[in-house]
C-alpha positions as CSV (number, residue, x, y, z in Angstrom):
1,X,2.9,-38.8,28.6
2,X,4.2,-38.1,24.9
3,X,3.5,-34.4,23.7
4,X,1.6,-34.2,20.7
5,X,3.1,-32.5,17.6
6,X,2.2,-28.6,17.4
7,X,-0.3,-29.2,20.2
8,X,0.9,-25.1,21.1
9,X,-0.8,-24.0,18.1
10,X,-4.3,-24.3,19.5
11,X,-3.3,-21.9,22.2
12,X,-3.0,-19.3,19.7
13,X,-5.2,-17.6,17.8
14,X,-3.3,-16.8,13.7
15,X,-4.4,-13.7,12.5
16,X,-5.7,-13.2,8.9
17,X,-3.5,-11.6,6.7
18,X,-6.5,-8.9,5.9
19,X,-6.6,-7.7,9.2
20,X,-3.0,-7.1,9.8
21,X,-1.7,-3.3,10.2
22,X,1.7,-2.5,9.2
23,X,3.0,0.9,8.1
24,X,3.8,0.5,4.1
25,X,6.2,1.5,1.3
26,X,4.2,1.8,-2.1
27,X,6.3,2.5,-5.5
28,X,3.8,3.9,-8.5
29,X,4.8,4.9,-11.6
30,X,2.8,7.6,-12.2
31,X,1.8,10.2,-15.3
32,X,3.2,13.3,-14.1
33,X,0.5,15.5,-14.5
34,X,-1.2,18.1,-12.4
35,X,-3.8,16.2,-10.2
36,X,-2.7,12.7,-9.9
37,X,-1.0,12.9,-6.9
38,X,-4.1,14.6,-5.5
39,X,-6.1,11.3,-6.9
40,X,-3.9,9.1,-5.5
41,X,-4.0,10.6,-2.2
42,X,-7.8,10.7,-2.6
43,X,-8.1,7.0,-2.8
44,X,-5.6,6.3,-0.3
45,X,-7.7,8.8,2.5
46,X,-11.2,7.1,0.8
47,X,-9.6,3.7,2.6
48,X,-9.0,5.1,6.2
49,X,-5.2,5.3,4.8
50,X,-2.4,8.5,5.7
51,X,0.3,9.3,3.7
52,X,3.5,9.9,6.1
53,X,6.1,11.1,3.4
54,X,6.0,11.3,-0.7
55,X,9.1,11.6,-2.9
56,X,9.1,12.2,-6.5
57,X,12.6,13.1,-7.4
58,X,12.4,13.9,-11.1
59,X,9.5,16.0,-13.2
60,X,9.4,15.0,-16.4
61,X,5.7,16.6,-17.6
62,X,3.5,15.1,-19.3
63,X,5.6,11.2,-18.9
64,X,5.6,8.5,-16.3
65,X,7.6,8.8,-13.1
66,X,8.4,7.1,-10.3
67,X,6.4,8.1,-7.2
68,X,7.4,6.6,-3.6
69,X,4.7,7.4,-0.5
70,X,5.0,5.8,3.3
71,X,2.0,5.5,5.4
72,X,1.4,5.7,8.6
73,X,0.1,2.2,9.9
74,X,-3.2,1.5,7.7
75,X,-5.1,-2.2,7.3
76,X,-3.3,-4.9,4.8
77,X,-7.3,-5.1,3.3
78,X,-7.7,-1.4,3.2
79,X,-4.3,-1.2,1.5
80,X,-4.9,-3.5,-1.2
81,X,-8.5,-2.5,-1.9
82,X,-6.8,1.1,-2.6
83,X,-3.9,-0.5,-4.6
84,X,-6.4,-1.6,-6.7
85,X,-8.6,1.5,-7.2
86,X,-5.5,3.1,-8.0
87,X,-3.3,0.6,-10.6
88,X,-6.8,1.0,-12.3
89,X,-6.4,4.7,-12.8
90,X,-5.3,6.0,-15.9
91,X,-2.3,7.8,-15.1
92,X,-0.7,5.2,-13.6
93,X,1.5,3.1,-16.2
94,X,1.8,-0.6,-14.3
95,X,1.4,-2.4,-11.0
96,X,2.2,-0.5,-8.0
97,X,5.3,-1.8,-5.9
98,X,4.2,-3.1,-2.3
99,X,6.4,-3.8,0.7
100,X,5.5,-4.0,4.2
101,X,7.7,-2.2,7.1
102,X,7.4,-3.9,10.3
């Protein structure tokens, strides 16, 4: 009996990227201003998402700097739904950086 191509596949069940959980690393470039890091945390929490470690090495007030968080493990939808709310924000200059730690 000849084994059909990919016939294993069916066994498994492929899981939708949304609903993957994955601890990330986010890069914004943020205004450094009083209160934006408190908005950006807001949005994060808002999505069921924790923050397990910020840096933001230089202060330069009142200009854009760079901002790096880790989460604890969150949902990829969740994640990118926040992304969104906050690239839309004001203070932040351009698209924030993405990268998943597995």
């Amino acid at each position: 009996a000849r084994v059909q191509p990919f016939s294993y596949v069916h066994e498994r069940s492929v899981k939708n990227m949304e609903n993957i959980t994955s601890l990330y690393y986010i890069r914004f470039t943020a205004l450094d201003h009083p209160g934006v890091l408190g908005q950006i945390s807001g949005i994060l929490g808002k999505h069921g998402i924790s923050i397990a470690s910020v840096i933001q090495k230089v202060q330069h007030r009142g200009k854009h700097v760079p901002v790096v968080m880790m989460t604890h493990e969150a949902v990829e939808r969740n994640m990118r739904r926040a992304l969104s709310e906050i690239d839309s924000l004001e203070s932040i200059e351009k698209k924030s950086a993405l990268i998943r730690i597995i």
